[in-house]
C-alpha positions as CSV (number, residue, x, y, z in Angstrom):
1,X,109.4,237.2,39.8
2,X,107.5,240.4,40.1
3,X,106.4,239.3,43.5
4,X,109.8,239.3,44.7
5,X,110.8,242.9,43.5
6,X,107.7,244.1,45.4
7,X,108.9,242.2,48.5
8,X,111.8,243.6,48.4
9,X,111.0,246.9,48.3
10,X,108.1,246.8,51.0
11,X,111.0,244.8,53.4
12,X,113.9,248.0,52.7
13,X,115.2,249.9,56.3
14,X,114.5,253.3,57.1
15,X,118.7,253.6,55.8
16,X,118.1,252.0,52.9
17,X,115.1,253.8,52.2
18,X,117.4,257.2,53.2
19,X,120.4,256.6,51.6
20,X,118.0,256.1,48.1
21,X,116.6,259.7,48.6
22,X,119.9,261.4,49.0
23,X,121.5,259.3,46.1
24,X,119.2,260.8,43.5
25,X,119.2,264.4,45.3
26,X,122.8,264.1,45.0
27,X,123.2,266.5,41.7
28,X,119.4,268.6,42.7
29,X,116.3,266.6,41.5
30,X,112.5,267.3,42.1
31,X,110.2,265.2,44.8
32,X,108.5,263.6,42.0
33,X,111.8,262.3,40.6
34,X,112.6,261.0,44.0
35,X,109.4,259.4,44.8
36,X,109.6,257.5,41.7
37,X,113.7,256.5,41.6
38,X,113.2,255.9,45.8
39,X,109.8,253.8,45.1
40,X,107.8,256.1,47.9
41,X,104.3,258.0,47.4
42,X,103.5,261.0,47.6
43,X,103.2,261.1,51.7
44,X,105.9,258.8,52.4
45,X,108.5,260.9,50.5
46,X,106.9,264.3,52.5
47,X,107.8,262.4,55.7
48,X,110.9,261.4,54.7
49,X,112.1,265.0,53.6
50,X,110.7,267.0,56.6
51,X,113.2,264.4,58.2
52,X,116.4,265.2,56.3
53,X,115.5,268.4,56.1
54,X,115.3,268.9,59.8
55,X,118.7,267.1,60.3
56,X,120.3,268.9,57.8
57,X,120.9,266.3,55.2
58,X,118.7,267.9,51.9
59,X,117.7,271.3,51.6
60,X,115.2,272.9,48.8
61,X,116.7,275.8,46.5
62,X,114.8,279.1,47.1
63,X,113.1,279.8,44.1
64,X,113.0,276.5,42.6
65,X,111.8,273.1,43.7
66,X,115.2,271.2,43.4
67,X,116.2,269.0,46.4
68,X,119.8,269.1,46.7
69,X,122.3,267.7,49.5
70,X,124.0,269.3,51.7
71,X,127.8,268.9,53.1
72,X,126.0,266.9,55.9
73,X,124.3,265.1,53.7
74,X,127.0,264.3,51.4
75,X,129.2,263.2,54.1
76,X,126.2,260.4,55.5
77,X,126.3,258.9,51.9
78,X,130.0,258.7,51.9
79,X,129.9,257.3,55.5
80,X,127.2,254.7,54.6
């Protein structure tokens, strides 16, 4: 049964894998919250951030280490 968890996870799409980061940024969260709710280490989630944040989906507060979404990003979760 475990097995089959793990396999699911390691078989999720790039969207899938997306659309988990910006649900739990959804309301501001740290990276370490999201590696762990989106199942990702450490340099996954980095890749996956420098990616929404170039396309405008997340951005970090200044002066804090919250991810939030943006409009943009908000309106791909809606969308998906």
């Amino acid at each position: 049964m475990i097995s089959d968890g793990i396999q699911a996870v390691q078989n999720r799409s790039r969207s899938e894998i997306i659309t988990s980061i910006l649900e739990t940024a959804r309301e501001g969260t740290t990276k370490t919250k999201m590696m762990y709710k989106a199942y990702l280490s450490q340099v996954q989630l980095v890749e996956y951030l420098t990616f929404l944040q170039e396309h405008g989906l997340v951005r970090c507060e200044k002066g804090t280490q919250l991810y939030k979404l943006t409009e943009n990003g908000r309106s791909f979760l809606n969308a998906w």
